[in-house]
C-alpha positions in Angstrom: -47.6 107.8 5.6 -45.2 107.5 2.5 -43.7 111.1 3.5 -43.2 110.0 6.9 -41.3 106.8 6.0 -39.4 109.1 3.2 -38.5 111.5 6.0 -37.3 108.4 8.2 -35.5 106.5 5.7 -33.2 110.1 4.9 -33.0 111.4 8.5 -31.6 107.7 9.0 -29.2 108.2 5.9 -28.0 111.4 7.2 -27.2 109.7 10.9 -24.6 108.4 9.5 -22.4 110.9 8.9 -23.3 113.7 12.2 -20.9 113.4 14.8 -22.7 112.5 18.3 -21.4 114.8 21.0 -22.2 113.4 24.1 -21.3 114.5 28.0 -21.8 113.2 31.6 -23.3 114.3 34.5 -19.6 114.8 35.7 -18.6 117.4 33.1 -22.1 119.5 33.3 -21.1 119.3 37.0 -17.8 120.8 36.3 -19.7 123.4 33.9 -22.1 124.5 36.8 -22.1 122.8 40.3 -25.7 124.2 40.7 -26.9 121.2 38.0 -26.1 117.9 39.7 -26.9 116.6 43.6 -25.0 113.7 44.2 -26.1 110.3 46.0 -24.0 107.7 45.7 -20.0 108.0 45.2 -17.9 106.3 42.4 -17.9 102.6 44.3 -15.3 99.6 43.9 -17.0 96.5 42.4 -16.1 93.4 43.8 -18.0 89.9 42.6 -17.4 86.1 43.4 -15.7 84.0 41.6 -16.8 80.8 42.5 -20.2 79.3 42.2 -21.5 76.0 43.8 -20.9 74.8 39.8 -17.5 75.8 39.9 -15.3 79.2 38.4 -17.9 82.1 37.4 -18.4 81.8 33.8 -15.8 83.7 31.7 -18.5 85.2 29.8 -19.8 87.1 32.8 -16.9 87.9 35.0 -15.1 89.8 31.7 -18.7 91.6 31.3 -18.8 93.0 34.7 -17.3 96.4 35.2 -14.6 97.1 38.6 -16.7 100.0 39.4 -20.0 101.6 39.8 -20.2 105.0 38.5 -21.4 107.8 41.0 -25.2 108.4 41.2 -27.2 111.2 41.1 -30.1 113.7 40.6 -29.7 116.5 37.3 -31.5 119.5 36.9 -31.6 121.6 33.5 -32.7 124.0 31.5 -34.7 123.8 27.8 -33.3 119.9 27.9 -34.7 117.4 25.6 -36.1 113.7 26.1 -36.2 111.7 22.5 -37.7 108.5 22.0 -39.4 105.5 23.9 -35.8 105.1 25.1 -35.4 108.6 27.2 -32.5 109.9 25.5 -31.3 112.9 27.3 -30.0 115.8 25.7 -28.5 119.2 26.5 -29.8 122.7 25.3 -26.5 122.9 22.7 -27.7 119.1 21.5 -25.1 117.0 23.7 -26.1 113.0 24.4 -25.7 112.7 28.3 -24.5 109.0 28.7 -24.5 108.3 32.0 -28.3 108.5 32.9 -28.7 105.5 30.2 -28.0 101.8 30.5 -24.5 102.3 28.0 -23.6 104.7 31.1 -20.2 102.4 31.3 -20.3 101.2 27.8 -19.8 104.2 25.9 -18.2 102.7 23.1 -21.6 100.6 22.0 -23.8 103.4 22.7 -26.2 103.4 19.6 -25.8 106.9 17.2 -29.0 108.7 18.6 -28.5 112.3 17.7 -31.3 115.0 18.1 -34.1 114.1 15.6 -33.5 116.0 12.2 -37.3 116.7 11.6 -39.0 117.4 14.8 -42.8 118.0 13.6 -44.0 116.0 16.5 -42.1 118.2 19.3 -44.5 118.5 22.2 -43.4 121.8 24.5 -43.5 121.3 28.4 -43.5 124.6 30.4 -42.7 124.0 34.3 -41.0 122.3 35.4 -40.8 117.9 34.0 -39.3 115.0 35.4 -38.2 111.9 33.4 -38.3 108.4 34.6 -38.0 107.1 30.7 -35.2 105.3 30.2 -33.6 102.1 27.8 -36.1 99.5 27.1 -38.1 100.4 29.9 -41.1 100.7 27.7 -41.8 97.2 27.1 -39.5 94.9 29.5 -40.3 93.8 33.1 -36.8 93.3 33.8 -35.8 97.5 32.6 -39.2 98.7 34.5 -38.4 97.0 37.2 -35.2 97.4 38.0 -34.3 100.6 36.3 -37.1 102.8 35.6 -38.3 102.6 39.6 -35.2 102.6 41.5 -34.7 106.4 39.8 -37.7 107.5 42.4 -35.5 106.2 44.8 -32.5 108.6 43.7 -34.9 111.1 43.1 -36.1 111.1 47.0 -33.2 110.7 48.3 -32.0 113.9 46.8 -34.7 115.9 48.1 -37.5 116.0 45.6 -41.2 115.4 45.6 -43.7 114.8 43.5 -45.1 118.3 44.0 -42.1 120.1 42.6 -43.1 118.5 39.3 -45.9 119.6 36.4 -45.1 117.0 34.1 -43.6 113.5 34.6 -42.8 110.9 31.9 -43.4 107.7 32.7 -43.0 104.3 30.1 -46.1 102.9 29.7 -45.4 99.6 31.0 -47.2 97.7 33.1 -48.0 94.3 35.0 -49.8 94.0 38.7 -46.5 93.9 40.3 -45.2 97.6 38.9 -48.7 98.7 39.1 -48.4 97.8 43.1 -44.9 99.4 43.5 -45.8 102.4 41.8 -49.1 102.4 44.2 -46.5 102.4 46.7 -44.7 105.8 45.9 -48.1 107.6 45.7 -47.2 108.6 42.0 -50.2 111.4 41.4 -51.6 110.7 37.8 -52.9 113.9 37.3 -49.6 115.0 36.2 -48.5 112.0 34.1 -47.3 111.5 30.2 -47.0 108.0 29.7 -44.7 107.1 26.9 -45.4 103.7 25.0 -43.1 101.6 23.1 -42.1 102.4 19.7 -43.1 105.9 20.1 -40.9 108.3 18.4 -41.5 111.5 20.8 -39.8 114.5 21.4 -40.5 116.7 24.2 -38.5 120.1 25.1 -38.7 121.1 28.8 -38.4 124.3 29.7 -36.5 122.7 33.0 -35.9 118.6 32.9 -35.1 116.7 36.0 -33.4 113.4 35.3 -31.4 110.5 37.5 -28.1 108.8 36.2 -28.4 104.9 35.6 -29.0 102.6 38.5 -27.1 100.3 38.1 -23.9 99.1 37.3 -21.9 97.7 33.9 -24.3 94.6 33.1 -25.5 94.6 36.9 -27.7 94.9 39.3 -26.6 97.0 42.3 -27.4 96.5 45.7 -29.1 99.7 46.5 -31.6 98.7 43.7 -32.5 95.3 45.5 -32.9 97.3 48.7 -35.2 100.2 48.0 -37.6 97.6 45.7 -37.9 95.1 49.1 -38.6 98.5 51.0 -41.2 99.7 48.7 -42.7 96.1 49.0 -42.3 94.4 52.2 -43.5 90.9 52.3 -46.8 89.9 53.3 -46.5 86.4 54.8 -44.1 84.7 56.5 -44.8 81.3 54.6 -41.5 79.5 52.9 -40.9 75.9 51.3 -42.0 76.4 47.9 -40.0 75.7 45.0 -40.5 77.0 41.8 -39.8 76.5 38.5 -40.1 80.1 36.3 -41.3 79.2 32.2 -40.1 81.9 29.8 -42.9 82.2 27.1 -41.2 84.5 24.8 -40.9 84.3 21.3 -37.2 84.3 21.8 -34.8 82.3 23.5 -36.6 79.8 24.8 -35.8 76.8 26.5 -36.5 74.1 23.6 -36.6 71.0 25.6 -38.0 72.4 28.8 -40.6 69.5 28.9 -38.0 67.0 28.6 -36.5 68.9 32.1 -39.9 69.2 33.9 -40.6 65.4 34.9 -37.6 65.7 36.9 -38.6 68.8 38.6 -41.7 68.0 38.9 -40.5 64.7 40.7 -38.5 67.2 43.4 -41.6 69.3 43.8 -41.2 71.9 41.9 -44.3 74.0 40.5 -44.4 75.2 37.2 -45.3 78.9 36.9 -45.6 81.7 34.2 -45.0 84.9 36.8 -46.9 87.1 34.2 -50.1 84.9 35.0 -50.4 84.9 38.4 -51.3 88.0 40.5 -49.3 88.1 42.9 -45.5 86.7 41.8 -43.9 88.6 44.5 -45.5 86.4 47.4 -44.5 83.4 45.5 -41.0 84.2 44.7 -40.7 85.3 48.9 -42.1 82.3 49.8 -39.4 80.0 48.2 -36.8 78.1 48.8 -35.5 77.3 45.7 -35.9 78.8 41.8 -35.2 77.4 38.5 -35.5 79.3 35.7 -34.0 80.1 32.0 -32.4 83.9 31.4 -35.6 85.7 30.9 -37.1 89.2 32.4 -39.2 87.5 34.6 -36.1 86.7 36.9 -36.1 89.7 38.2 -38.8 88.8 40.3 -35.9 87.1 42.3 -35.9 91.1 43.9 -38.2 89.3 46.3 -36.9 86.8 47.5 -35.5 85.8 51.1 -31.9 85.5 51.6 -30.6 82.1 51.2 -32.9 81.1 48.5 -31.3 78.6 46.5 -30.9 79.5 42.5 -30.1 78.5 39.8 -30.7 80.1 36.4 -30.6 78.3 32.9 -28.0 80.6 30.5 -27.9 80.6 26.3 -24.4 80.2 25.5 -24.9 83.2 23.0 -26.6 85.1 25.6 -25.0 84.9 28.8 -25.3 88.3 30.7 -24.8 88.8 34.3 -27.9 90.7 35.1 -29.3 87.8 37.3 -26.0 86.5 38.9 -25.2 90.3 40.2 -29.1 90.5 41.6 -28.6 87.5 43.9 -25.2 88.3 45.2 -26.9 91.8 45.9 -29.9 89.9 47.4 -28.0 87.6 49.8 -28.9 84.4 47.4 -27.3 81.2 46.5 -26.6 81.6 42.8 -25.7 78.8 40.2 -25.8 78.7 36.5 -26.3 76.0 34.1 -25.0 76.7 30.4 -26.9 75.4 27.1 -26.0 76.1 23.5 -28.2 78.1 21.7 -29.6 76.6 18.0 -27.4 79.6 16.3 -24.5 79.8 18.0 -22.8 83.4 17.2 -19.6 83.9 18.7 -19.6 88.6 19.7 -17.2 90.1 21.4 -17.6 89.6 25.4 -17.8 93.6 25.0 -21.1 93.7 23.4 -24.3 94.3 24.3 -25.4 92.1 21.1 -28.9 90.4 22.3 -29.6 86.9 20.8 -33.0 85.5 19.9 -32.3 81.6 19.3 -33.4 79.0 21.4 -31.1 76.8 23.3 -31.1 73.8 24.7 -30.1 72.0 28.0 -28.4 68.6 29.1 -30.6 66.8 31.1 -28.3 64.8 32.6 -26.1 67.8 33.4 -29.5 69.1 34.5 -30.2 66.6 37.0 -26.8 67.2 38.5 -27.2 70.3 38.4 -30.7 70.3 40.3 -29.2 67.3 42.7 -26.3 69.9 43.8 -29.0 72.8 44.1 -31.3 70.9 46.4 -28.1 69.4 48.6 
């Protein structure tokens, strides 16, 4: 164990000071057509500006990207996947950037390099797929809405499962991703599951990857379509209104119990999505949904068009993710801003993630939830 650290703590030293050579799918297309099948073209972006609130926050509009890079299906040979975060690299040792979530955010792509030491390199003959990708591992929200949406590229481009002998998989899992990936018949007697934190390396004879499905801090409509496909909903029920807890260690809401006697009074119920079986049906079957910035929104993937939104944002946290999954979804998005307890100002560039908790006004609250129910 002390060797191991050693090794980790010099390979890490060392990092710093290799140059990362990364491509894109785009130059190993230009290098040899025969690698890439295309889906979806380079496509324009084009988001609101206005919310029921008022202007869309600065701090997501100057996040979102003015295009959506094109999407596709590679196929190479002796490739390499590294880490619980699917890095992807060539035979000569290049980063590919775009089947990652920094695909349009080069610039804060973390130095991942090829591991120095690679004791634990596991050989696949055949032929592998990978479905691993950035946080995928351990978040609902990356599982959900990147990790699966690649089976959709994947299919479209021709493939089945049968043209595969090995396919990595992260290891997450709740009874909603268990039921989707019921759905696509994934055969388990060819699966590597890859579990957080787990420093692998695996060398593929040929590797089979997908670009990132989505956009620059968004989700794209074709993700919101082929997850309602894969699960279509079961009742035709409607009228609930929900209010979705975050029980994270880390950004949570500090004075939600202060905010739910008011919800309560407009007949909201309070649920945690992660302890029920079945948050799809109740997420389709509402009307309206509070919650704070948390993974567990992306249950709103389910919902009905014209659900009524709105989402509870850390100042020092404020991505996108949720605002571009409604317009995508055909809901009715609105935003409610609180500062967090350490306020840190980053550049609207970064991909920094905050942990503090933050709080909310009630009484802009109550106006809030007065203009939501209207």
């Amino acid at each position: 164990m002390k060797f191991v650290r050693l090794r980790n703590r010099i390979s890490s030293r060392l990092n710093q000071y290799r140059r990362v050579r990364d491509t894109s799918a785009g130059q190993l297309a230009r290098e040899d057509a025969s690698c890439w099948q295309q889906i979806y073209p380079e496509r324009q972006s084009t988001w609101p500006q206005v919310l029921p609130s008022g202007r869309v926050p600065t701090s997501f509009s100057e996040r979102l990207g003015e295009r959506s890079l094109p999407k596709g299906v590679l196929r190479l040979r002796r490739a390499s996947v590294w880490s619980d975060d699917g890095w992807i690299f060539t035979a000569n040792g290049r980063r590919i950037s775009d089947t990652t979530a920094f695909a349009e955010d080069p610039e804060w792509m973390p130095r991942v390099h090829l591991p120095l030491f690679r004791s634990g390199e596991r050989r696949l003959a055949g032929r592998t797929l990978s479905l691993v990708s950035n946080w995928g591992t351990g978040n609902f929200f990356h599982m959900l809405l990147d990790v699966l949406p690649r089976i959709d590229l994947l299919f479209r481009a021709g493939w089945t499962w049968a043209d595969f002998d090995h396919i990595l998989l992260p290891a997450f899992r709740s009874p909603t991703v268990d039921r989707l990936l019921a759905a696509v018949n994934l055969p388990q007697d060819r699966l590597i599951t890859v579990k957080w934190g787990q420093m692998i390396y695996f060398r593929c004879d040929e590797l089979v990857c997908t670009s990132y499905p989505g956009g620059r801090r968004a989700v794209i409509p074709s993700v919101v379509d082929y997850l309602r496909q894969l699960n279509p909903p079961r009742t035709k029920k409607s009228g609930r209104r929900l209010f979705v807890q975050r029980l994270a260690r880390t950004r949570s809401l500090r004075n939600e119990s202060e905010l739910l006697p008011l919800l309560i009074e407009h007949g909201f119920e309070v649920i945690d999505p992660g302890a029920i079986p079945d948050a799809e049906t109740a997420f389709h079957e509402s009307d309206y949904i509070v919650g704070p910035h948390g993974a567990a929104l992306a249950n709103l993937v389910f919902c009905r068009p014209g659900t009524k939104v709105l989402e509870l944002v850390p100042t020092d946290h404020a991505y996108p993710y949720f605002f571009t999954l409604s317009v995508g979804a055909g809901l009715h998005y609105d935003c409610l801003m609180g500062p967090s307890d350490h306020e840190t100002i980053r550049p609207l560039v970064s991909r920094w993630t905050s942990k503090s908790d933050f709080t909310i006004d009630p009484v802009e609250f109550a106006r809030s939830l007065n203009r939501l129910m209207a």
